[in-house]
KEKE-3310 file (N, C-alpha, C; in steps of 0.2 Angstrom, whole numbers, plus 5000, padded with zeros to 4 digits):
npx = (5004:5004:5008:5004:5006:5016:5016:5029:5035:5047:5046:5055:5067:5076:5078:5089:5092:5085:5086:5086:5072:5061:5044:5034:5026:5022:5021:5006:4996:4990:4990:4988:4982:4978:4986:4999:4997:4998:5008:5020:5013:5007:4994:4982:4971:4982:4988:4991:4978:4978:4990:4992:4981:4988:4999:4992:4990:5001:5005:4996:4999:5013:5024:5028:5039:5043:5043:5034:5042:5038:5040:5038:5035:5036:5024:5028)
npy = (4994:5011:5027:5041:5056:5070:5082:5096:5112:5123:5141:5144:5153:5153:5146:5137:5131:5119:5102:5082:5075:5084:5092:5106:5123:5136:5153:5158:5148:5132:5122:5106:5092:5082:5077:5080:5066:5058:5057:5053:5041:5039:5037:5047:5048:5048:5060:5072:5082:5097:5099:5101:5111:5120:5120:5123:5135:5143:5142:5151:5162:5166:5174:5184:5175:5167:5151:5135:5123:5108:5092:5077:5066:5051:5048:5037)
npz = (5000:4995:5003:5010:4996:4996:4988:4983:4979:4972:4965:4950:4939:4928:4914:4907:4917:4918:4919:4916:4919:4925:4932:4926:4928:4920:4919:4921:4916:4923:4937:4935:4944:4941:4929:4931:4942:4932:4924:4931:4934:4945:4960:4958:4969:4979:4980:4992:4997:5003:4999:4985:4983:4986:4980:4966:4969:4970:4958:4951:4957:4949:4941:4924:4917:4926:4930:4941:4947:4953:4963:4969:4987:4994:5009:5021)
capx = (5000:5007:5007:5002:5011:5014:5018:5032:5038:5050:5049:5062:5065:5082:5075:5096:5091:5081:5088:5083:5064:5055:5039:5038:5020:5023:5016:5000:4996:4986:4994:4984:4986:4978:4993:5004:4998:4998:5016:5024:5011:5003:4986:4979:4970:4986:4990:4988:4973:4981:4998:4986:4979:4992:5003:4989:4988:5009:5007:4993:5004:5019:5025:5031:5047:5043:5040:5035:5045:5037:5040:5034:5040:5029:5026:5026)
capy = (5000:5017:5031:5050:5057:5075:5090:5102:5116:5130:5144:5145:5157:5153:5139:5136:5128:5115:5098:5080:5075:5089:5092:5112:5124:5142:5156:5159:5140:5130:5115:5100:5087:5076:5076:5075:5061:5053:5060:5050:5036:5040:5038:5054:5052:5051:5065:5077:5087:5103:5102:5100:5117:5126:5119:5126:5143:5145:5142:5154:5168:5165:5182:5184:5174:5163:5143:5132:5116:5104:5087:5073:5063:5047:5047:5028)
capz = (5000:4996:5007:5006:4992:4997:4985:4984:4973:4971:4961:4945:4932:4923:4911:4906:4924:4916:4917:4919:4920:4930:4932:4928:4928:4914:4922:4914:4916:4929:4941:4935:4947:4938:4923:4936:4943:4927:4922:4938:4937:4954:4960:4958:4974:4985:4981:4998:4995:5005:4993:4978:4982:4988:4974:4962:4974:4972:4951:4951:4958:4947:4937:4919:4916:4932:4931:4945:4948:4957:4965:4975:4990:4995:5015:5023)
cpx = (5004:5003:5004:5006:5009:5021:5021:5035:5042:5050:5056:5064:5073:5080:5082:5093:5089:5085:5085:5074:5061:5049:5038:5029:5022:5018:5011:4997:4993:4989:4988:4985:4982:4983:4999:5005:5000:5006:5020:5022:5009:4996:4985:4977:4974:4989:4987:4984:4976:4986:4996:4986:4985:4998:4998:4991:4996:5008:5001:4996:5011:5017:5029:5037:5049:5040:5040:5038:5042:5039:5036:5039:5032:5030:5024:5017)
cpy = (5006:5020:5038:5052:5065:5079:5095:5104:5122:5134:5148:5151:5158:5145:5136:5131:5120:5109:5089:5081:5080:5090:5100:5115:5131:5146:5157:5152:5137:5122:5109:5094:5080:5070:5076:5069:5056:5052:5054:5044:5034:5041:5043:5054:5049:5056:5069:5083:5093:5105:5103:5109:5122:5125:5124:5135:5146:5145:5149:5162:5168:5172:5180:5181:5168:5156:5140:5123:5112:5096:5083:5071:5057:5045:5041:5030)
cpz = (5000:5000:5003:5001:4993:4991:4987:4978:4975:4963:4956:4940:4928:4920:4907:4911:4923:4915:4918:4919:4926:4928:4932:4926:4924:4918:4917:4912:4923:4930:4940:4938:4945:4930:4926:4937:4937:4925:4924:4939:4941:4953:4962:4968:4980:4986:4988:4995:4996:5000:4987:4978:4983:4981:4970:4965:4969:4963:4949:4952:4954:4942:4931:4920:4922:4929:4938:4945:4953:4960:4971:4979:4994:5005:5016:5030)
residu = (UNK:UNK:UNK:UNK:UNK:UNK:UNK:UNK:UNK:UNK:UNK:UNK:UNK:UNK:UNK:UNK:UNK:UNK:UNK:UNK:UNK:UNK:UNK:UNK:UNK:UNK:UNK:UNK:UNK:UNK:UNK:UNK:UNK:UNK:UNK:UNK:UNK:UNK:UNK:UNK:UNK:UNK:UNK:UNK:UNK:UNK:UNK:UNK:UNK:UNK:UNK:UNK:UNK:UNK:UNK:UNK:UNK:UNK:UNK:UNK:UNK:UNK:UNK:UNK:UNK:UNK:UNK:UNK:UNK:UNK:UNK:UNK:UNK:UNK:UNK:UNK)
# end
């Protein structure tokens, strides 16, 4: 049985930066955690609800020339 699968992200904006598979949200762009889920091949609903929206909250605020990078970590 997996565990909660909780949501983190930082704010990027040098896309030189960009390496490796990440998971990255264009300002001007909505955090879909359903393409997420899919991306990573995780059950959408372990996602933690709260990181969900605050993830969306934190891509919602992103300013010109800003990406949100996010990742997961799965709690036991």
């Amino acid at each position: 049985m997996m565990g909660t699968i909780n949501l983190t992200y930082a704010v990027v904006t040098d896309p030189d930066s960009f390496v490796a598979f990440q998971y990255y949200v264009k300002a001007g762009e909505v955090f879909d955690a359903n393409i997420y889920a899919e991306a990573y091949r995780l059950n959408r609903g372990d996602l933690d609800a709260d990181d969900v929206r605050a993830t969306q909250d934190a891509a919602a605020k992103l300013g010109v020339g800003e990406c949100l990078m996010v990742s997961h970590s799965i709690a036991a």
